[in-house]
TORBAVEX-582073 format. One record per residue (C-alpha): y, x, z; residue number from 1. Coordinates in steps of 0.1 Angstrom, whole numbers. Example, Ala and Ser with C-alpha at 12.3 -4.5 7.8 and 13.67 -1.06 7.14 Angstrom:
BEGIN
+-------+-------+-------+------+
!     v !     u !     w ! resi !
+-------+-------+-------+------+
!   -45 !   123 !    78 !    1 !
!   -11 !   137 !    71 !    2 !
+-------+-------+-------+------+
END
This chain:
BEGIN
+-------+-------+-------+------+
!     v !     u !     w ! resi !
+-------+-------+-------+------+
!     0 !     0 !     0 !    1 !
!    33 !    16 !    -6 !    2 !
!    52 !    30 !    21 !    3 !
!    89 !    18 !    36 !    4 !
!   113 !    43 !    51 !    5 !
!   114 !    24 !    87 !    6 !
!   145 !     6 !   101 !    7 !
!   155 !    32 !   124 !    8 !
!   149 !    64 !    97 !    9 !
!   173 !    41 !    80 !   10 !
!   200 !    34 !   105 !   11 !
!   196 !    74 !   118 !   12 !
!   206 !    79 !    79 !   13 !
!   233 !    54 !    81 !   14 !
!   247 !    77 !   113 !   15 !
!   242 !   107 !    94 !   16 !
!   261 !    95 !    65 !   17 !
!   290 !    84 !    85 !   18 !
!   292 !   122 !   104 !   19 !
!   289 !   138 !    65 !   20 !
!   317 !   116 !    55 !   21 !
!   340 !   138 !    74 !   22 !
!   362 !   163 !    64 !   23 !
!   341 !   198 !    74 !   24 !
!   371 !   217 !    86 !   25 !
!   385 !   240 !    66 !   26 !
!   374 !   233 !    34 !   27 !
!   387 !   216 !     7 !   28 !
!   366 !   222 !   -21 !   29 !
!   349 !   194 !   -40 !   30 !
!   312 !   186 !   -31 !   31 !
!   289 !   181 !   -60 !   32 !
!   259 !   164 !   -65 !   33 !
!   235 !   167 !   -92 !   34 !
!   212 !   134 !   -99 !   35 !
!   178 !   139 !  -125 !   36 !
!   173 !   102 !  -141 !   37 !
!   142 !    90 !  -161 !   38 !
!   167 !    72 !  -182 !   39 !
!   206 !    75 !  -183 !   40 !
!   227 !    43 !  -199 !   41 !
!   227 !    35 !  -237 !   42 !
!   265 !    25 !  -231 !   43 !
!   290 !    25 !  -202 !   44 !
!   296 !   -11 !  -206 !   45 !
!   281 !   -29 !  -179 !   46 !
!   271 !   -62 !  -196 !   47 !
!   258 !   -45 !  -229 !   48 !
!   223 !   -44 !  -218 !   49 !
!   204 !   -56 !  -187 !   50 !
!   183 !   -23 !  -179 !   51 !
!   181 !    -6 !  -144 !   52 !
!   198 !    24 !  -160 !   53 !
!   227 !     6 !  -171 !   54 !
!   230 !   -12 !  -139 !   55 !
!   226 !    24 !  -120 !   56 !
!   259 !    37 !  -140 !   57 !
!   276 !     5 !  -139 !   58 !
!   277 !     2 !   -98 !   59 !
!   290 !    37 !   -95 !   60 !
!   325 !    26 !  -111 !   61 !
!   320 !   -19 !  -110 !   62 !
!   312 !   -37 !   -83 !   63 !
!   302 !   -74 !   -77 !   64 !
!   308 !  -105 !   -58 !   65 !
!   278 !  -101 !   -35 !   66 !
!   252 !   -82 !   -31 !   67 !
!   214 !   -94 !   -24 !   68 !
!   198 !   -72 !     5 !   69 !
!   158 !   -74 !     1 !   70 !
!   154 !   -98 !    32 !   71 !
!   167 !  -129 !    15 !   72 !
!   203 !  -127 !    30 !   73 !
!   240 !  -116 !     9 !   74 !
!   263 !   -93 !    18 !   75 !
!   299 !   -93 !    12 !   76 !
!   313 !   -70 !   -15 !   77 !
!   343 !   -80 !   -38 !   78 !
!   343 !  -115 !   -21 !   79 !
!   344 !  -115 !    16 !   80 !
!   335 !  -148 !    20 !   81 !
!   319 !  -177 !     0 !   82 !
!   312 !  -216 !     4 !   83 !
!   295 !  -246 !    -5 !   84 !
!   323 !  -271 !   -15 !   85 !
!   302 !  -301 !   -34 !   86 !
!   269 !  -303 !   -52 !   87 !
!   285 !  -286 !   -81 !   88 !
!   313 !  -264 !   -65 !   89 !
!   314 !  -230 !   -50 !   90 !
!   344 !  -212 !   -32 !   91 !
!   345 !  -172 !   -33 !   92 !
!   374 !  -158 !    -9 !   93 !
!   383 !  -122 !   -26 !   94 !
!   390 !   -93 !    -9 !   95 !
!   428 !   -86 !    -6 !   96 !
!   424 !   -52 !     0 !   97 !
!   406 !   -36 !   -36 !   98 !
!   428 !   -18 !   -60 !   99 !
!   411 !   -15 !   -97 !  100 !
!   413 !    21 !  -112 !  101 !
!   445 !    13 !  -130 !  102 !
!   459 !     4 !   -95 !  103 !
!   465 !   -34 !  -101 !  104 !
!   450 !   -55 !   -67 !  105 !
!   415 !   -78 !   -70 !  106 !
!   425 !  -112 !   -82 !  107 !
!   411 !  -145 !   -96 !  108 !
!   419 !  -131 !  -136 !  109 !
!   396 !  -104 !  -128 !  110 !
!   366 !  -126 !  -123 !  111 !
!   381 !  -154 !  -150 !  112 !
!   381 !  -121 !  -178 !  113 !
!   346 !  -112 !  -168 !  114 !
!   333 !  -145 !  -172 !  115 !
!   350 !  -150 !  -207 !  116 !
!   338 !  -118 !  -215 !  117 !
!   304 !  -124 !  -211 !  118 !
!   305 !  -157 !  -225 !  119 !
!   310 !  -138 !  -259 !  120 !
!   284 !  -113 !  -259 !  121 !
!   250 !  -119 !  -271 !  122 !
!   223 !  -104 !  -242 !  123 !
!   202 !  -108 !  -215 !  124 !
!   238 !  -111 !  -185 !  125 !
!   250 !  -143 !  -208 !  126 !
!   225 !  -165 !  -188 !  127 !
!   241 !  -155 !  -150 !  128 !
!   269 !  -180 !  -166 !  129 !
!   253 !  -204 !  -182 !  130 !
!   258 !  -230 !  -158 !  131 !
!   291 !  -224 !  -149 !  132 !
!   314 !  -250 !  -160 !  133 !
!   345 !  -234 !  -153 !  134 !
!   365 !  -212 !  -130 !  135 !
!   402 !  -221 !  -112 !  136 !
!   423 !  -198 !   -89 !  137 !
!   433 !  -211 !   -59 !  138 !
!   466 !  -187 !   -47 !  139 !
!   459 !  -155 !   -50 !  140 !
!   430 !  -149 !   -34 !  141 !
!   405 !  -176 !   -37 !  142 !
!   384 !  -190 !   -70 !  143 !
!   370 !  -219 !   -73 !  144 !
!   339 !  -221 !   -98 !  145 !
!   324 !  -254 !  -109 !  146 !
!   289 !  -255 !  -121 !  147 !
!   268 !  -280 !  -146 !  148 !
!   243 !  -289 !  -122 !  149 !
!   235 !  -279 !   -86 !  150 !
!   231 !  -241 !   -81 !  151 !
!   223 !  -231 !   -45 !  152 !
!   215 !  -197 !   -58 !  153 !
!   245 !  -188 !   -72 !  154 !
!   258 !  -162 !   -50 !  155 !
!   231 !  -143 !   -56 !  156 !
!   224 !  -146 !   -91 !  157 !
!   262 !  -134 !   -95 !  158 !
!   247 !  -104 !   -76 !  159 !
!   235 !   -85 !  -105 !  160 !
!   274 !   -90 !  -127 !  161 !
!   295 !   -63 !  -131 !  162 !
!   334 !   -76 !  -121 !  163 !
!   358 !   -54 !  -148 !  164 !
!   396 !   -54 !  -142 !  165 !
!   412 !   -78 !  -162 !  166 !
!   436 !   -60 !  -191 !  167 !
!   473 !   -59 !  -180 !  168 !
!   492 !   -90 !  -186 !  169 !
!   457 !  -111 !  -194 !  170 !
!   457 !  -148 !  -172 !  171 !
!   439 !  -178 !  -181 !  172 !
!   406 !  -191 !  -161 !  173 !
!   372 !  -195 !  -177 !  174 !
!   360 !  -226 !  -193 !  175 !
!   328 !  -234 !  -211 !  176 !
!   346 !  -249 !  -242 !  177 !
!   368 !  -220 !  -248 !  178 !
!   389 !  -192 !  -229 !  179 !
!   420 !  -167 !  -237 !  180 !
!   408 !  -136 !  -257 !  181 !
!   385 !  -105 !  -243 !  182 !
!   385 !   -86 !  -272 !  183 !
!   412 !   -58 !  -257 !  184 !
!   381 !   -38 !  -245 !  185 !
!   360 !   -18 !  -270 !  186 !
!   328 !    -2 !  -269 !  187 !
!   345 !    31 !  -267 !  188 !
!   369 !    21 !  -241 !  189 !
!   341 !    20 !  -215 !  190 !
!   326 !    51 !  -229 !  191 !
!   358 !    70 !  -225 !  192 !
!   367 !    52 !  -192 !  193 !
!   390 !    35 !  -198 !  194 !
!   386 !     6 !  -183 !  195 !
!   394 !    -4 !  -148 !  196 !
!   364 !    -4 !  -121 !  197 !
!   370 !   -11 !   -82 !  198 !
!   338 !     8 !   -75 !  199 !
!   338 !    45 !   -56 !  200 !
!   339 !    66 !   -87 !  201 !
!   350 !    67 !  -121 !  202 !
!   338 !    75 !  -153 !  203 !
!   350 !   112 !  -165 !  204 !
!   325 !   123 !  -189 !  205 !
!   299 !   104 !  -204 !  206 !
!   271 !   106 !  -238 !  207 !
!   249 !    79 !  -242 !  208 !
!   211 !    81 !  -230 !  209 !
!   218 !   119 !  -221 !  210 !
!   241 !   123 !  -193 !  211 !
!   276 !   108 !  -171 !  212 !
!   301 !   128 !  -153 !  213 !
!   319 !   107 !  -121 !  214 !
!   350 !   113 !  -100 !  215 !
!   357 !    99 !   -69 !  216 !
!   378 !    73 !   -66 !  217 !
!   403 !    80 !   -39 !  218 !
!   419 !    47 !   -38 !  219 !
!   385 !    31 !   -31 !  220 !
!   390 !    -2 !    -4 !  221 !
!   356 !     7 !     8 !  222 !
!   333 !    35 !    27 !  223 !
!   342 !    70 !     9 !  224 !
!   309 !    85 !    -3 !  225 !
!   301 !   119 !     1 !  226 !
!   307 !   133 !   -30 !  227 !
!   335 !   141 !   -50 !  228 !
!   317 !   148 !   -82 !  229 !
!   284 !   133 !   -97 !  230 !
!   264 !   141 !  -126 !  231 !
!   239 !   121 !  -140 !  232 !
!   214 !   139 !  -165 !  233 !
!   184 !   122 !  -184 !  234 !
!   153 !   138 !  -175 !  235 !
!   125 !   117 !  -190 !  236 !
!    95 !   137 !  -184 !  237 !
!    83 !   133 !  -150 !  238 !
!    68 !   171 !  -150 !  239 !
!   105 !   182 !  -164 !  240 !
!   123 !   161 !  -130 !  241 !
!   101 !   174 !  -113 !  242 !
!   105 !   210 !  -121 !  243 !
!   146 !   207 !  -121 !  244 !
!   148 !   194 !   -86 !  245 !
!   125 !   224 !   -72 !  246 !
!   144 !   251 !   -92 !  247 !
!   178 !   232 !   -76 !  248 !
!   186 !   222 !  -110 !  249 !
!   193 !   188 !   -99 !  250 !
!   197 !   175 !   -63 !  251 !
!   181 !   144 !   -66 !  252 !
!   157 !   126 !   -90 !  253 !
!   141 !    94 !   -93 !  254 !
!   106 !    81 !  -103 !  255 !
!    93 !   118 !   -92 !  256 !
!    57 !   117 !  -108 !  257 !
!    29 !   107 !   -90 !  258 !
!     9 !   136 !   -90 !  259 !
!    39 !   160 !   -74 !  260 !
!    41 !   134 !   -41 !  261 !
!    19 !   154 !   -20 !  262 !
!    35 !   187 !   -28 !  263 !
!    69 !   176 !   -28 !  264 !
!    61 !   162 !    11 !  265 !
!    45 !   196 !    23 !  266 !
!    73 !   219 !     6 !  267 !
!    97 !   227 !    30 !  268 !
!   127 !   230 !     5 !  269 !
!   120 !   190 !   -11 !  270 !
!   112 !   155 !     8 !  271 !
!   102 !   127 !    -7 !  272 !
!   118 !    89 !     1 !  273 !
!    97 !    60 !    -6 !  274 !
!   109 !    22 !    -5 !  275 !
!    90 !   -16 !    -9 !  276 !
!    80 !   -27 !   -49 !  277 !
!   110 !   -28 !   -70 !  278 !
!    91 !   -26 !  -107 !  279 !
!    68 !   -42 !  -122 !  280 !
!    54 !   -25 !  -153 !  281 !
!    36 !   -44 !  -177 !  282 !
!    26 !   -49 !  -211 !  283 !
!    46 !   -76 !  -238 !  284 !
!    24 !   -82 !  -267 !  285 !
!    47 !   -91 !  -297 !  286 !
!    35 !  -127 !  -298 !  287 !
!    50 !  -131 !  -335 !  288 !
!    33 !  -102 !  -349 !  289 !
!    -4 !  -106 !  -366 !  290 !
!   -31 !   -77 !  -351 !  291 !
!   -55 !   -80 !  -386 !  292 !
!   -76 !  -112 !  -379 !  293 !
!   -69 !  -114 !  -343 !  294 !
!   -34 !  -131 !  -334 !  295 !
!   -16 !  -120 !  -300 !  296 !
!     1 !  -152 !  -300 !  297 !
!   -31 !  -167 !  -289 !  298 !
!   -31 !  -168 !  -254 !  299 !
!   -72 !  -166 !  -250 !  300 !
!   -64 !  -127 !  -271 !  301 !
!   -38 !  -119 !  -244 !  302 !
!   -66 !  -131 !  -214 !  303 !
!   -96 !  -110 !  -235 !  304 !
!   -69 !   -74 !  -232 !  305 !
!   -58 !   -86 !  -199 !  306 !
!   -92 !   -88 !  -186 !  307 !
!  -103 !   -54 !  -203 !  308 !
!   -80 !   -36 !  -181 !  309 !
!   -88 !   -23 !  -142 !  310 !
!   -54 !   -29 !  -128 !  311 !
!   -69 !   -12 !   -92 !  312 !
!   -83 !    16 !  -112 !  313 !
!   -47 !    22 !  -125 !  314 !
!   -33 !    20 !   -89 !  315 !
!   -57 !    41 !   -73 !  316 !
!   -59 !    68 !   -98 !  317 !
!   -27 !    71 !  -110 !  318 !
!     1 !    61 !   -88 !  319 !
!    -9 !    81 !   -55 !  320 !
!   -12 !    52 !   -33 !  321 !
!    28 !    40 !   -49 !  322 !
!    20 !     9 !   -67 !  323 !
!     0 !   -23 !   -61 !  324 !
!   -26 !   -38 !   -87 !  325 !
!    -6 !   -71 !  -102 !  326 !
!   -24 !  -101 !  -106 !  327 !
!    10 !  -123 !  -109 !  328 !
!    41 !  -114 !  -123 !  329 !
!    54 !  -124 !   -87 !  330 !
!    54 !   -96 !   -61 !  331 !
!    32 !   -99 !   -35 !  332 !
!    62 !   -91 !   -11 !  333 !
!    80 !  -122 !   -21 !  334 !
!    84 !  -152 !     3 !  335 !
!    68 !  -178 !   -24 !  336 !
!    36 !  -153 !   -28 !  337 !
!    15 !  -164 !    -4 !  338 !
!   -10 !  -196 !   -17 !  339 !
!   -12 !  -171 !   -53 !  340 !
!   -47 !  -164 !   -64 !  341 !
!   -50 !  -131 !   -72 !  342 !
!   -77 !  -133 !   -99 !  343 !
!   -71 !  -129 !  -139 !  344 !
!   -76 !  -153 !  -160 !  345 !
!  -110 !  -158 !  -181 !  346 !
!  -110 !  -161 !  -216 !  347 !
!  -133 !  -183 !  -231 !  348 !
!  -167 !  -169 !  -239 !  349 !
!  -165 !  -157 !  -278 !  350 !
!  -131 !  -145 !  -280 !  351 !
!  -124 !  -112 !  -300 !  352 !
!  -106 !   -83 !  -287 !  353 !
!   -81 !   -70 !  -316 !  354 !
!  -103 !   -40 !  -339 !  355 !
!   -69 !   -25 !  -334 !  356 !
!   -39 !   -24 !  -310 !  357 !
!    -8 !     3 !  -312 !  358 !
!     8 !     6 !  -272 !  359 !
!    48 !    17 !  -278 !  360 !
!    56 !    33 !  -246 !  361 !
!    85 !    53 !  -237 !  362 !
!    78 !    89 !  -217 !  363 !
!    80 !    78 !  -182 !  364 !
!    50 !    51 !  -187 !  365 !
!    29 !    73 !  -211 !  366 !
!     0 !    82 !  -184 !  367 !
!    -2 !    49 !  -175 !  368 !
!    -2 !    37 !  -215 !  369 !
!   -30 !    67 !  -219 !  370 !
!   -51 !    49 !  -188 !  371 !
!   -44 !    16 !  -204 !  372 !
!   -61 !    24 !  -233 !  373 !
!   -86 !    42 !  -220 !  374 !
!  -101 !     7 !  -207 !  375 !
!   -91 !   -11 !  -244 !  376 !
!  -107 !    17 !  -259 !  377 !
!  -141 !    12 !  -232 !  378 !
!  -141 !   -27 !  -248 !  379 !
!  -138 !   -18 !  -283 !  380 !
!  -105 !   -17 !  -297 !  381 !
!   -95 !    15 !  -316 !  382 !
!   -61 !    23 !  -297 !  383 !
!   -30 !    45 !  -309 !  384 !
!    -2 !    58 !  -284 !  385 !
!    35 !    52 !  -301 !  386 !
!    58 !    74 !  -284 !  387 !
!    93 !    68 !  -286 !  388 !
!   125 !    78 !  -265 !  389 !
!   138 !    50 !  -241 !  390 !
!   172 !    48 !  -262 !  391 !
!   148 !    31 !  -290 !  392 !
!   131 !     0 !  -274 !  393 !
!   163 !   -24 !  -276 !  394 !
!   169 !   -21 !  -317 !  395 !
!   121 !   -21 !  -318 !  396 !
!   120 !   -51 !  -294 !  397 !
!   150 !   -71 !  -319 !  398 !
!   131 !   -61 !  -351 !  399 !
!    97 !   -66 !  -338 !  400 !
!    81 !   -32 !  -348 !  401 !
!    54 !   -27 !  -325 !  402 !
!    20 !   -46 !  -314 !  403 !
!    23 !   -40 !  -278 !  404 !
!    48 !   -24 !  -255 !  405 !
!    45 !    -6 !  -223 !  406 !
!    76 !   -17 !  -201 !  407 !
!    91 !   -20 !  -166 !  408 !
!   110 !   -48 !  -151 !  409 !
!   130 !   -49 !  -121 !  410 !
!   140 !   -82 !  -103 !  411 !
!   177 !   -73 !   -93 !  412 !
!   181 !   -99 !   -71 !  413 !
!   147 !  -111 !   -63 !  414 !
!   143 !  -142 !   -82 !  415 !
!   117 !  -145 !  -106 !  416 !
!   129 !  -183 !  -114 !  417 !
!   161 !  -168 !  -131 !  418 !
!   142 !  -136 !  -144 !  419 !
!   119 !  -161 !  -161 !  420 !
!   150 !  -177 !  -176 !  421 !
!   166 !  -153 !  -193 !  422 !
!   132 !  -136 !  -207 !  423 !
!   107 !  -161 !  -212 !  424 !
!   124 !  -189 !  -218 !  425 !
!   125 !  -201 !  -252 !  426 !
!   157 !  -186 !  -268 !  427 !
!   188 !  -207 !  -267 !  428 !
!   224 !  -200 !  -269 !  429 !
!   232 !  -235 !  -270 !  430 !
!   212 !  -235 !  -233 !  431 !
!   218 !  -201 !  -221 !  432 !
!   179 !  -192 !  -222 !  433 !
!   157 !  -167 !  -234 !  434 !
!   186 !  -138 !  -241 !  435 !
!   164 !  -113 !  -233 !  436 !
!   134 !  -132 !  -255 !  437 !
!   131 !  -109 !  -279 !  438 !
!    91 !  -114 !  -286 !  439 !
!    96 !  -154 !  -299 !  440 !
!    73 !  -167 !  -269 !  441 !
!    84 !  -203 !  -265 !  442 !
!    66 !  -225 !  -240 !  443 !
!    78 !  -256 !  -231 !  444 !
!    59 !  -265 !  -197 !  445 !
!    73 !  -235 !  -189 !  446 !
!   112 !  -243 !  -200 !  447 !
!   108 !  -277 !  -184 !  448 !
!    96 !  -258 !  -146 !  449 !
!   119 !  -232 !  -150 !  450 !
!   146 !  -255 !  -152 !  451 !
!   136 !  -277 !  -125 !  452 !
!   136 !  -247 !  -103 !  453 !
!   169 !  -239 !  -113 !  454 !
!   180 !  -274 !  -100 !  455 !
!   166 !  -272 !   -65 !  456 !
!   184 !  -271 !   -37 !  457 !
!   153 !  -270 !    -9 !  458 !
!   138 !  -238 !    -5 !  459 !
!   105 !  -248 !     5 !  460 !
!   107 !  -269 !   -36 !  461 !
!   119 !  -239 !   -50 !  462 !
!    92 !  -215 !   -36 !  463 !
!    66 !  -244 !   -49 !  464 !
!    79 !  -244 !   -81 !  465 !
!    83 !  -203 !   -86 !  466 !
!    45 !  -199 !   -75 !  467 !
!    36 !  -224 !  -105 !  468 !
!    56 !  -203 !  -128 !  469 !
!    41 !  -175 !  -115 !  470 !
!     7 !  -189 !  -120 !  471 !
!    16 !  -207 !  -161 !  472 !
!    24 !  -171 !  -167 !  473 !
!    -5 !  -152 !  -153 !  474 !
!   -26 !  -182 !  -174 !  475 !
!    -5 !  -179 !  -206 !  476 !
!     2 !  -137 !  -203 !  477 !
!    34 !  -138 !  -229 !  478 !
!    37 !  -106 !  -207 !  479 !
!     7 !   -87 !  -192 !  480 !
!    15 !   -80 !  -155 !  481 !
!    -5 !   -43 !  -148 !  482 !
!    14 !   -29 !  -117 !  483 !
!    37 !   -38 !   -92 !  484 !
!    55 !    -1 !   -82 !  485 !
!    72 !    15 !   -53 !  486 !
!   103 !    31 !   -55 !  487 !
!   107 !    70 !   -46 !  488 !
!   130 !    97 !   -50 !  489 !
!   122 !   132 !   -45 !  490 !
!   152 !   152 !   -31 !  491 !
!   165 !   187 !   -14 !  492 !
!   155 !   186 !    22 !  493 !
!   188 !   184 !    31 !  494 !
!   196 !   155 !    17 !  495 !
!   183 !   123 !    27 !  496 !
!   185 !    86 !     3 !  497 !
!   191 !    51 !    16 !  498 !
!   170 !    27 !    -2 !  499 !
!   178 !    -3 !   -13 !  500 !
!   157 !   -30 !   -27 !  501 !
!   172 !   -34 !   -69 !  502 !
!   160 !     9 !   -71 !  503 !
!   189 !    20 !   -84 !  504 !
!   205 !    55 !   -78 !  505 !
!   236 !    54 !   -64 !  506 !
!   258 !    84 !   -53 !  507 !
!   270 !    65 !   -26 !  508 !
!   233 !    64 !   -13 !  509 !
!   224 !   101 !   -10 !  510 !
!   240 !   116 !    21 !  511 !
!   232 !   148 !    36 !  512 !
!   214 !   161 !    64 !  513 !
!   228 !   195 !    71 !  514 !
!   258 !   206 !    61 !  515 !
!   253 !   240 !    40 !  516 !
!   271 !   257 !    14 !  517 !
!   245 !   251 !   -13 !  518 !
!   263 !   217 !    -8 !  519 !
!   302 !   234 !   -18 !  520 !
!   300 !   238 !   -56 !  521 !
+-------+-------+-------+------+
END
């Protein structure tokens, strides 16, 4: 079972952090910290793609309204306080204390602009709106949002949105039907930028999927972090992050492979921090795409692959004791798990395996694609390994060029209802579902529970309803659920990480245990 770094190692951090915080006396030069990622962001603009790398750069220099903490509870960030006003109205109190990078105070147009941002962008963030009516500021310090239907989750779906300062002189409110222009910002802008966060650091140097330069913010409203400078590098290979953050290359990398856990625990100069599941990995057949005679938009092929593959053999021989077998998309660490059968799903008796399957993977999943079709290669099916950089599976996913991909998915704020919505649903703009559908699976049971669970105000409903998603998936297997992971980090010994549940690597997070001068660049 994975491992959790306990309450009090957390809180001790927490201490730690606020001593390292301090000024060491006399110094003043900049502290620098060097961060080792699988994958660094495609783009700097934080509602281009839904990915935990582009969420990990985007919460260094954006922030949101709330933020979900793991244990079913929201915490204050941009708003400071939040309401229910109606069936279909929420009340967000702001914080009158932020200052966006450009200096201009946290305001209702800040949260109108984002909204009518992302209204006009096609992806997978268009559905945290899509039941938002419209916004109204109330003074200067207090927005009103209306919604199309009850939403008692809505502070926490807003968890995962990015707020982005409003350009100067931009006003107006969002509304369904139509809002002011949000066309001042360009793709470049955030690359260079150039446009306004409220978060502790700000973008300085960045080139996409290879590596982002951060300074901090020194206007920042909350908790300075400890470092004035941050680079992010992409590292894909796990051997590679590993090897970078023994040789002090980097300070800090994520997802350190499995097979270095053990070694990076005994040696004295590298520790290892381990948190709850935060990924699922899994395999998404491309449900419009024809295998020879075999289909994969038959459901019975997807049980028959399903079934082929050891998901406890996986755990237990690959992931070091850091992942879970999955038998349901769900986590078994969610509330709603329990009263979920943890069984796959039997094809019926005659059903052919594909003679052929290709598994696209990107670097950080190739062992487990190589184990993967180890066990399709046991039943039969004559198996090729695609490899291609993580920077490639948005434009192969669109076009459909590939059989079967080997992905991860995190639940940013813990709700597989509204994951469900924006990636299995069937694809709607008109609706708001199925963004992040890029396979064509359309299922309308599904649509019809998924928005039913949207709808539902008691929690004991909602958990009923999430389980029978969870269960119409593991039956129907438009994705194949193969692992539910822990997250790590391997780091310097003098450092130490404070985990949070979404998995991202933030700055802010890594605090240090000693003060040395290997920490003075």
């Amino acid at each position: 079972m994975p491992g959790k770094t306990s309450r009090i190692d957390q809180l001790l951090l927490v201490f730690i952090s606020l001593l390292s915080a301090l000024p060491a006396f006399g110094t003043s030069a900049e502290t620098s910290l060097r961060i080792g990622l699988d994958f660094v962001a495609a783009s700097a603009d934080p509602h281009a793609i839904a990915a935990p790398s582009s969420h990990t750069l985007a919460f260094h220099i954006f922030e949101p309204l709330v933020m979900w903490d793991g244990d079913d509870r929201i915490k204050p960030v941009l708003a400071q306080e939040w309401r229910r006003e109606g069936p279909t109205r929420w009340s967000f109190t702001l914080r009158s204390d932020v200052r966006f990078h450009d200096g201009h105070p946290l305001g209702p147009e800040d949260l109108a602009f984002t909204f009518c941002r992302l209204a006009r962008l096609e992806g997978q963030l268009q559905g945290l709106i899509y039941n938002i009516l419209k916004t109204q500021a109330v003074g200067q310090n207090r927005v009103q949002i209306d919604t199309r239907s009850p939403m008692s989750n809505l502070p926490r779906q807003l968890s995962r949105l990015a707020i982005i300062g409003a350009p100067p002189g931009w006003r107006g409110d969002y509304a369904a039907e139509g809002c002011p222009p949000t066309n001042q910002y360009k793709a470049a802008d955030f690359n260079a930028g150039r446009v306004p966060g409220s978060g502790p650091y700000r973008l300085t140097g960045f080139k996409a999927g290879t590596s982002a330069v951060l300074q901090r913010y020194p206007g920042y409203w909350g908790e300075a972090p400890a470092w004035d400078r941050v680079e992010m590098i992409a590292i894909p290979e796990g051997a590679e992050r590993a090897r970078a953050v023994i040789s002090r290359k980097v300070d800090i990398i994520n997802r350190p492979p499995l097979e270095s856990t053990s070694f990076f625990d005994q040696h004295p100069n590298t520790r290892i921090v381990t948190g709850g599941i935060s990924r699922t990995l899994f395999l998404l057949p491309n449900t419009r795409k024809r295998t020879g005679a075999v289909s994969l938009d038959n459901p019975a092929v997807r049980q028959a692959i399903s079934a082929a593959i050891d998901r406890r053999g996986l755990a237990d021989r690959l992931m070091g004791g850091l992942a879970l077998p999955a038998f349901q998309p769900l986590p078994p660490d969610d509330p709603a798990y329990p009263g979920l059968r943890e069984e796959l799903p039997t094809p019926p008796p005659g059903t052919r395996l594909p003679q052929k399957l290709e598994i696209t993977t990107p670097p950080t999943f190739r062992r487990v694609a190589d184990g993967v079709a180890r066990y399709l290669r046991l039943a039969g099916v004559q198996v090729d390994i695609r490899d291609v950089p993580s920077e490639a599976l948005p434009g192969l996913l669109e076009s459909g060029d590939y059989d079967m991909m080997m992905l991860g998915r995190v639940m940013f704020d813990g709700d597989l209802v509204q994951q469900t919505r924006d990636t299995l649903a069937t694809r709607d703009s008109a609706r708001g579902t199925g963004a992040g559908n890029s396979q064509g699976y359309s299922n309308a049971e599904l649509d019809g529970l998924v928005e039913r669970a949207m709808a539902t105000e008691d929690k004991t409903e909602r958990a009923a309803l999430t389980r029978q998603i969870s269960t119409l998936v593991m039956r129907e297997l438009p994705t194949i659920p193969l692992l539910h992971i822990a997250r790590s980090w391997a780091m310097n010994a003098d450092l130490g990480y404070l985990d949070q549940p979404d998995g991202l690597t933030l700055a802010a997070n890594v605090v240090p245990l000693v003060a040395t001068p290997a920490r003075v660049r």
